[in-house]
N, C-alpha and C positions, 0 to 999 in steps of 0.2 A: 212592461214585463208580463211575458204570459202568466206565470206560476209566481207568486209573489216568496217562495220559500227554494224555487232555482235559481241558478249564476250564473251567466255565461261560463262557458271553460277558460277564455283568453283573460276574461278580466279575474277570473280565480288566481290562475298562475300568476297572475303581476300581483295580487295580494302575497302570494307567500316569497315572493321575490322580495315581496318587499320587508316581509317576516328575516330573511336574509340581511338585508339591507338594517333592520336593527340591530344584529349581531353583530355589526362594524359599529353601532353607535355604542354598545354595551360597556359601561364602563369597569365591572365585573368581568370583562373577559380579557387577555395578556391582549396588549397591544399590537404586537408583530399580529399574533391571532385577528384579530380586530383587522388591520390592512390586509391581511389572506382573504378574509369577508368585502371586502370592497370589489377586490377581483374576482371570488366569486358569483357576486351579483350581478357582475359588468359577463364575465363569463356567459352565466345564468341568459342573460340576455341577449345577446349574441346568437345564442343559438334559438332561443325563442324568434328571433325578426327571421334567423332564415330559416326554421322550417317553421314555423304557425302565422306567421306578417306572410311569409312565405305563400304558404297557401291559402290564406286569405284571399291575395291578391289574385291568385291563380282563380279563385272558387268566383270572383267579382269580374273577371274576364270572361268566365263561361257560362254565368247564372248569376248576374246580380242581383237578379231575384229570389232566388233558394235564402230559408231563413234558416238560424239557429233554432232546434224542435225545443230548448228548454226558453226562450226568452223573443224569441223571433225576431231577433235581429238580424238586419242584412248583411253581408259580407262587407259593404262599405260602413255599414254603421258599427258594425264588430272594430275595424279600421281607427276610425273616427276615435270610438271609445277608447280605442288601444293606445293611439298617439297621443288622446289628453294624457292618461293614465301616465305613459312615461315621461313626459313631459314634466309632469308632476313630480315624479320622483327623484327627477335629476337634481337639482338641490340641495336634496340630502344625500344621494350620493359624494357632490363636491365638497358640501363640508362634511363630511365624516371623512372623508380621506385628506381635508386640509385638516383636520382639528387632529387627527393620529399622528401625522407628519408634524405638527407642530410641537405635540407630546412629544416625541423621539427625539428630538432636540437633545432634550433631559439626558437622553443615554448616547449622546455623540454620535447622531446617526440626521442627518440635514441634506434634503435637498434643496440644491441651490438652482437659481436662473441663471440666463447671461448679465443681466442687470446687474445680481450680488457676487456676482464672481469677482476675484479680484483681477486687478492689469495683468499679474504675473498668472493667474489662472486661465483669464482670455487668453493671454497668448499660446498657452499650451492647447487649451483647444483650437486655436485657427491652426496649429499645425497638424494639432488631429484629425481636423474636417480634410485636410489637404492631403494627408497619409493614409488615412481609414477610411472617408466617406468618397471625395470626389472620385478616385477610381472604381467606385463599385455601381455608382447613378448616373443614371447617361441621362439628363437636362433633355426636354424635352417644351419645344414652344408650341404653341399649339395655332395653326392657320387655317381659316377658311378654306381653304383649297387643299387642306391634309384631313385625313382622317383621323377623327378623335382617338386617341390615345387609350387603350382597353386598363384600367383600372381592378387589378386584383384585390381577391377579397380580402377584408381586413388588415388591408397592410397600410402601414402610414404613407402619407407623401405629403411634399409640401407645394403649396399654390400659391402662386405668383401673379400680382399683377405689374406689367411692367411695361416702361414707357420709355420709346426711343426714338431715332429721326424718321421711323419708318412707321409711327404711329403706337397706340396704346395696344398689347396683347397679354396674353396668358401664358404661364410657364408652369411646368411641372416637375420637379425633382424626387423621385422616391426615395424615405430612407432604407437604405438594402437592409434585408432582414438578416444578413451575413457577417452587422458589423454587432457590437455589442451595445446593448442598450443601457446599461448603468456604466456612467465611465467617472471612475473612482478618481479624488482629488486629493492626493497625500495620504498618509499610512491610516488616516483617521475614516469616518464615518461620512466624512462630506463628498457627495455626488451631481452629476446632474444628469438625464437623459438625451440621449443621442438625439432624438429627433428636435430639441429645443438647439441644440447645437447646430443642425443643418438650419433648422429656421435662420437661425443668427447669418449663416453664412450660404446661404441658396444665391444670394445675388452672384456671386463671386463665377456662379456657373453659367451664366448669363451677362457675355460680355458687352460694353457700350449700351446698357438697358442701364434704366432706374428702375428700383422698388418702388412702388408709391401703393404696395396691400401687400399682406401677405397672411399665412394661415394655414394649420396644419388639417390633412383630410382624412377622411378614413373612409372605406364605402362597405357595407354589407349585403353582398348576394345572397340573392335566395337558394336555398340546398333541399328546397322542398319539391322530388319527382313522384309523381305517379303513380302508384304500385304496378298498375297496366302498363307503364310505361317500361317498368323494369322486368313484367312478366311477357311482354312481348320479346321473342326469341329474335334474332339479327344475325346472329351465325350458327343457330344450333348449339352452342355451351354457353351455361347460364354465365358460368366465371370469364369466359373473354365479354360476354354481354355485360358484365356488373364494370371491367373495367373500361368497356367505350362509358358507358352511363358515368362511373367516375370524373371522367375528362370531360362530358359536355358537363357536369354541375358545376363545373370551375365556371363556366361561360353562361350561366342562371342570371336573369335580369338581379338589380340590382334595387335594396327593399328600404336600402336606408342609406344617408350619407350623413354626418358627424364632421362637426370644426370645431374647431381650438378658440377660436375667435371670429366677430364677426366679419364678414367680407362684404365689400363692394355691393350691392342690391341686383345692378345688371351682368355682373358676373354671376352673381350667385345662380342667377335664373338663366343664363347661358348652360352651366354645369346641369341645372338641372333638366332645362332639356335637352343637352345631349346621352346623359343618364337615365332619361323615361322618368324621372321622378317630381312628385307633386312637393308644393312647400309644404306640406304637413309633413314629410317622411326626411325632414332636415331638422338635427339636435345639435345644440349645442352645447358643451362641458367645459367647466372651468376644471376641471381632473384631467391627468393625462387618456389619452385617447383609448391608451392601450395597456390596463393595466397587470399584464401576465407577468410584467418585469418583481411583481411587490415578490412572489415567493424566494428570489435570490435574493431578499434586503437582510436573512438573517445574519450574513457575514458582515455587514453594517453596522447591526447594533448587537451582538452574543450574549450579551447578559439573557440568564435563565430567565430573569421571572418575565421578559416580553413575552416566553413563549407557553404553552399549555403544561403543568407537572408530565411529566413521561409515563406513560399508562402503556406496559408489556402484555400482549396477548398470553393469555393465562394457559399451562396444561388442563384438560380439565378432568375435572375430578371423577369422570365415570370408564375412565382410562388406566387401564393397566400398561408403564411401556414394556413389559417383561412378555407379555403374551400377545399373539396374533390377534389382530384386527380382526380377522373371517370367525375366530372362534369368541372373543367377546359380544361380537354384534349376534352371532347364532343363539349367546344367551340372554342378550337381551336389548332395544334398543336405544341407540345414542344419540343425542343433541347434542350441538353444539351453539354455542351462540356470540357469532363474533359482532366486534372486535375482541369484547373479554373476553372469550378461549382462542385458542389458537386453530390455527387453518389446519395442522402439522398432522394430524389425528386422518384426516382425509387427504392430503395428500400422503400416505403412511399406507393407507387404505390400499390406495392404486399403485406406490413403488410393491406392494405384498402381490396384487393380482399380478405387475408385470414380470415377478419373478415364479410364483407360483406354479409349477408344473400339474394341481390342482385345475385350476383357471382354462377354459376353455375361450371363451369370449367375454368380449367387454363392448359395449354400448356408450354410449355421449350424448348428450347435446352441448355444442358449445356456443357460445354466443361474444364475450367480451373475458378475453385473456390480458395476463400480465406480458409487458414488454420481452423476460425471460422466464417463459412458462413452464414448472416443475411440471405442471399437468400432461402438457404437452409432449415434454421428455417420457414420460413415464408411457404415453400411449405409444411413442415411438418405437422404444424399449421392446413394451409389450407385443407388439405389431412381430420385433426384429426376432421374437423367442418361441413365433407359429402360432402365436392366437390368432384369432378372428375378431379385430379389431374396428367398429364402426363409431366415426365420430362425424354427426350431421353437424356443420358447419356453416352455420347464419353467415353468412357470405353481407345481408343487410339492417344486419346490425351496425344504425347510423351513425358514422364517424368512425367506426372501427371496421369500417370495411376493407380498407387497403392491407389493415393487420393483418386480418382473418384471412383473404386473397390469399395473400403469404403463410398462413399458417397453415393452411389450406392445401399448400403445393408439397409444403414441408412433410405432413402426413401421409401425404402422396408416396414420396419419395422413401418413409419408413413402410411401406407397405401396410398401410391404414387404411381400407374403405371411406371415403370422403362421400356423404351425399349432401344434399342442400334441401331436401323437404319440398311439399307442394309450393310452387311458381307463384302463387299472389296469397302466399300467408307466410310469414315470421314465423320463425320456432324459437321461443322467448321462453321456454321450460327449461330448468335445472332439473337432469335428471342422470343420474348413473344408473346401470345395470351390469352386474358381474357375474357369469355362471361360472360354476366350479361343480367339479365330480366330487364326490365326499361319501366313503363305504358302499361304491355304486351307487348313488341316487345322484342326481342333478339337484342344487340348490341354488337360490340365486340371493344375491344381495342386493339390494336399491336404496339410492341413496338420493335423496329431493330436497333440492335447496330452494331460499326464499333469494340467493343471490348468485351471482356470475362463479365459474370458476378462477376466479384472479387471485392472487396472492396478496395485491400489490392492495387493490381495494376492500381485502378482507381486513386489513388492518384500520380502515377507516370507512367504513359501511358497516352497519349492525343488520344481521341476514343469521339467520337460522340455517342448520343444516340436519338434517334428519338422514340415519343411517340404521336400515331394518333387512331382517332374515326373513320377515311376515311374507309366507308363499304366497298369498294370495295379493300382496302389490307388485311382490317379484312378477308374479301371470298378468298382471295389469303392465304392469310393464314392459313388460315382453310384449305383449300385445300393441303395442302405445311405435314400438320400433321396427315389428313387423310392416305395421302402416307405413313410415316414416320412408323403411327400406324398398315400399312400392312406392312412395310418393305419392301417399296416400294422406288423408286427415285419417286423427286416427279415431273411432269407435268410443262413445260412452264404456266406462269400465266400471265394477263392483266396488271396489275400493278409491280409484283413484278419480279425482273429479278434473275431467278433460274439458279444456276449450280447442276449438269453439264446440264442438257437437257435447251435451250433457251439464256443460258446468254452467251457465248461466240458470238449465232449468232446475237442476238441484238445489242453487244458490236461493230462487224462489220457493222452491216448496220447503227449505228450513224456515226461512221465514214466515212462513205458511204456518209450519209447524208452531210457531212462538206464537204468533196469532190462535191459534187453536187452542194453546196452552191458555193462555188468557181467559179466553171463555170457558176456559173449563174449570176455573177458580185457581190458577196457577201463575205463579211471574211467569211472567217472559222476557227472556232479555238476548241482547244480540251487541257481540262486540267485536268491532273489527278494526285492524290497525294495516296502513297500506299506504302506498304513495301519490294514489290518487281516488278521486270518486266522481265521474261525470256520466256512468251508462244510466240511460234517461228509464229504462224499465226497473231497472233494479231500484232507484231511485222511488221513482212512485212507489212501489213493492212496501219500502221501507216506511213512506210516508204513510201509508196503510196501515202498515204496525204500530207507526204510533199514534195514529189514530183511536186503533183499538186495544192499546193504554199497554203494548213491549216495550219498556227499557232500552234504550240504543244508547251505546255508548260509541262512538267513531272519532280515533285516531289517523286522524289526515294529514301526511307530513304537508303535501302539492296541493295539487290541485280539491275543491271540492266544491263541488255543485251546487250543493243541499244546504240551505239555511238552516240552522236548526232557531228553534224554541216560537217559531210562528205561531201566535194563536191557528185553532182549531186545524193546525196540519203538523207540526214538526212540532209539539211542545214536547214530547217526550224525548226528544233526541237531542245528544251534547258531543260537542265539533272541538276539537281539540287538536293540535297540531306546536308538534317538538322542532326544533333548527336549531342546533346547536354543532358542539363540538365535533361527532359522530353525525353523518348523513345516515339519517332513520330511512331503511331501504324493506325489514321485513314486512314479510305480507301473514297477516294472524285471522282466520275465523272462529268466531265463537259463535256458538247457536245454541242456548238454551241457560238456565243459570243450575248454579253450583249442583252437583249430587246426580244431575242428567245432561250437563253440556257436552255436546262435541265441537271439536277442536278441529281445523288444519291447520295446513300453511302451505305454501308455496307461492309461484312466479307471477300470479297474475292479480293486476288493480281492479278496481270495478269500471273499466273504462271501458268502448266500445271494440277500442284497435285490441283489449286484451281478451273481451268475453266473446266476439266477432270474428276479428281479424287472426288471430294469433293461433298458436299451438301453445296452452300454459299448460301447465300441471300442479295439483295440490293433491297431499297425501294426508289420509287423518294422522292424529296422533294417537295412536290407543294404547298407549303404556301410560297410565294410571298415574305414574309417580311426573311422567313428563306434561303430559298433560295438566298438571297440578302447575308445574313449575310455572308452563306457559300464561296458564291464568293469573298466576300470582305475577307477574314481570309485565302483564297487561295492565294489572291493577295501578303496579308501582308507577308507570307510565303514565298514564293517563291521569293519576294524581299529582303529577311532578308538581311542586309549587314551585319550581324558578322561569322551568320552559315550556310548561305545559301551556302554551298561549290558548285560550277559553274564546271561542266565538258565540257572538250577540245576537238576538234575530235581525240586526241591522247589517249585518252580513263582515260585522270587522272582527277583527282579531285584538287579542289583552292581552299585554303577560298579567301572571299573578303579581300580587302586592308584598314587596318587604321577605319574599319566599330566600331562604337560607341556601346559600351557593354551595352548598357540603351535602343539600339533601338531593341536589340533582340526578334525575335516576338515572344518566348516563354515569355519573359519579359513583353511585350507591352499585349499580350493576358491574363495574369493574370492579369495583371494592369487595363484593362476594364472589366476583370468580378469582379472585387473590384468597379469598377463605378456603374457597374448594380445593383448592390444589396446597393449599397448606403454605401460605409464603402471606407472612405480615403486611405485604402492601406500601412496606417504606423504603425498604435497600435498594430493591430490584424499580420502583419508580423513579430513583434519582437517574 
């Protein structure tokens, strides 16, 4: 390892995947909860193999010599290290999701095999396989003289080896993704999964053959393109270009393949060379394949205490609902801080601009919307009543691209300016902007959040939202979508700290500044909370600080580079990272201690793609009282004793010892936004 106090990025992220992966083991936490965690690790990972395995492999096709700058590792050795890594971990994924499954029992909730099914239950499933499954999967044998059979991503299928007068071959049956995957056995709790049901009866598809293997598959492509590849134009519109690019990443070699069970040796190494894949990039699990089925198990087992007490997004207390939003925020300004407050407050905001005869224009950035977007409605609204409505729409915001396509058409059609920003950079900034005429002058309102406009994930992402009248962020702001509207990067600004151009070199010279302080007989201290940390300058930067004896305190939910407590490099810095009930998504800067800190927040990690590649935004916080709050909600964090897991200079992660489940500050932070809004925290949780 180059730097003995850096981490590769790939093998960080399998650490806190794995941080994940305790949260299923945790026996403090409600069981259904507990099986939700099993899925999202397998989720979690999923998307790791196809876009990071992804590109990996892509980076060892065109330079298997390029290293990793923090660890200098090769693309194949990053590889290497990655597939012990989960190799490892599988394990304990299958027994945390057998040892839940077996707890559930308790509360009438059992999944069974075909083995424990009863006669009279076999027989209703081979009528089901006959009714539900054989009509939807067309059996497929697979011959030398056929071409191999295209295997989509993530989907089950079952493999056959079979034996007939015409010699030993391979069969293929997929389970269609059309039938249902929990098929319930009597009015009780007892189930089995569909795909264990075609296993039982795939021969039946394959006439005068025998089984003599069999085995369920799964394969993972890679979904990692380019950015060049997507900024290369093909027809002149970026949006008919993002949808060809859609359609070839379904057709993305293939990064990993998954069974159920062992198969055959010479089969196995058939599949994998017609796949392109090596035996290192083959897992096998004793867990079902595919675990997105656990989130429907609530109707299974209903009893409350499986699941988390009910925690309702709070009003919040710095809210009048009696008076306008435009005229509260002009006296002074508002945070919010979800899940514990509610979204309601901002979107309140923008149904006031759309009807507003005040309201001249209104600005966006959007990135990742709710399925049925208030947001959305309200810009349409506003579009439909003669404003000047511009909403730049990340079009490559990965995985929500098809949404956004369609959202995209939708605002079209309300008469909404739709742009997409410069061609080979993300616009990953939460940012509103609203003018209004007001006794003849022009004022603007801006609003910068730490997370997406969604509804849906404000109620389980913890994100900051900052809502200010401050003229001079409104003119940073303004400025910031002037660019956007040439397609343009936009301009370092006075207030607002912009990536890529300003925000990285600001970000250094505070820490600069804490160093200075230091020598000048003063703490210095630097505290930041954010979802990831692997940009390699800002890194040394920090490593310098502690050096010369600043206080680092870093809240890393992901990813994180930086070892801390290294003799004579990191001893002054402590690495601490939350996974819990709430996905910890705000981004917090602190630079300086108590009586002279400043404060942001906003969109961006300390990661390359976000201080580089991106368009982020952060806005200080300069209202005194809010700023206070922030520090204090940093403090409360970062001391968590249940989940505040502490890392070692050996680069692992701890939970704290014996730490009281009452005092968790995702617990304690709901618990005060029920004080602020005046509601005791017991009626309204049930």
């Amino acid at each position: 390892m180059k730097n003995s106090c850096f981490e590769n990025r790939e093998l960080s992220w399998l650490r806190f995947n794995a941080r994940v992966l305790e949260e299923a083991q945790c026996t403090a936490t409600p069981l259904l909860e507990r099986l939700n965690f099993t899925a999202i690790f397998q989720n979690n990972l999923d998307e790791f193999f196809r876009v990071r395995v992804g590109k990996l492999l892509r980076d060892r096709s065109e330079d298997a010599k390029q290293t990793d700058p923090l660890t200098d590792m090769t693309p194949q050795k990053q590889l290497d290290a990655v597939f012990d890594q989960v190799r490892a971990l599988a394990p304990a994924r299958d027994t945390a999701y057998h040892t839940i499954m077996g707890e559930l029992r308790a509360y009438g909730m059992e999944q069974i095999t075909m083995r424990s099914a009863t006669e009279e239950e076999q027989r209703i499933l081979a009528e089901w396989f006959k009714r539900e499954i054989r009509p939807l999967s067309m059996p497929v044998v697979i011959d030398k003289g056929k071409p191999f059979p295209f295997l989509r991503d993530r989907v089950l299928y079952i493999v056959l080896r079979l034996e007939s007068k015409s010699g030993i071959r391979m069969g293929i049956l997929p389970v269609s993704d059309q039938c249902q995957r929990i098929i319930r056995l009597g009015s009780g709790g007892r189930f089995i999964l569909a795909e264990d049901v075609v296993l039982a009866f795939a021969h039946t598809a394959f006439a005068n053959s025998r089984v003599i293997d069999r085995t369920i598959l799964r394969v993972t492509r890679s979904a990692s393109i380019a950015p060049e590849d997507i900024g290369a134009l093909r027809t002149g519109d970026f949006r008919t270009d993002m949808q060809i690019m859609l359609q070839e990443r379904k057709r993305l070699p293939v990064v990993r393949m998954e069974l159920s069970e062992t198969f055959y040796q010479p089969a196995l190494a058939y599949l994998c060379k017609k796949l392109d894949i090596k035996d290192q990039q083959v897992f096998y699990a004793k867990a079902p394949l595919d675990l997105s089925f656990v989130y429907d198990c609530h109707t299974l087992a209903p009893d409350a205490s499986l699941r988390y007490t009910r925690m309702v997004p709070q009003k919040s207390g710095m809210i009048d609902e009696h008076r306008m939003m435009f005229t509260q925020i002009r006296r002074h300004d508002i945070l919010l801080n979800y899940p514990y407050e509610s979204i309601r407050p901002f979107l309140r905001l923008l149904d006031e601009a759309a009807d507003d005869p005040a309201v001249t224009d209104i600005s966006i950035t959007l990135y990742r919307m709710a399925r049925d977007s208030r947001v959305i409605a309200a810009l349409c609204e506003a579009a439909g009543h003669g404003k000047k409505v511009t909403a730049l729409t990340e079009l490559r915001a990965r995985f929500d691209e098809e949404g956004n396509i369609e959202w995209s058409k939708t605002l079209e059609r309300a008469g909404v300016q739709v742009i997409y920003g410069p061609s080979e950079y993300k616009v990953h900034s939460k940012l509103l902007l609203i003018t209004r005429k007001y006794r003849g002058k022009t004022e603007r309102f801006t609003q910068i959040g730490t997370g997406n406009y969604n509804e849906k994930t404000a109620a389980l992402y913890t994100d900051y939202s900052l809502m200010t009248a401050n003229p001079q962020i409104g003119e940073d702001a303004f400025q910031v979508f002037e660019a956007l509207r040439r397609n343009e990067l936009p301009q370092p600004q006075k207030e607002l700290l912009v990536a890529p151009f300003g925000f990285r070199t600001r970000v250094m010279q505070m820490i600069d500044r804490e160093i200075e302080a230091v020598r000048d007989g003063k703490e210095g201290y630097i505290g930041l909370r954010m979802n990831g940390l692997c940009d390699r300058g800002i890194m040394k930067k920090l490593v310098e600080a502690s050096c010369a004896g600043v206080r680092i305190e870093l809240l890393v939910r992901g990813i994180c580079s930086l070892i801390p407590r290294v003799p004579e490099k990191t001893e002054n810095i402590e690495v601490r990272s939350i996974v819990g009930r709430y996905l910890e998504h705000a981004r917090v800067y602190i630079f300086g201690s108590e009586g002279r800190s400043t404060v942001y927040i906003g969109s961006a990690d300390f990661m390359p793609r976000n201080t580089k590649k991106r368009v982020e935004i952060c806005a200080p916080v300069l209202d005194k009282e809010l700023k206070k709050r922030i520090c204090e909600e940093f403090r409360l964090q970062f001391d968590d004793p249940v989940k505040a897991r502490y890392r070692t200079s050996d680069g692992e992660y701890h939970l704290p010892e014996n730490g009281d489940p009452s005092l968790s500050s995702q617990e304690l932070l709901h618990l005060a936004a029920y004080r602020r809004a005046g509601n005791s925290g017991t009626e309204e949780r049930q």
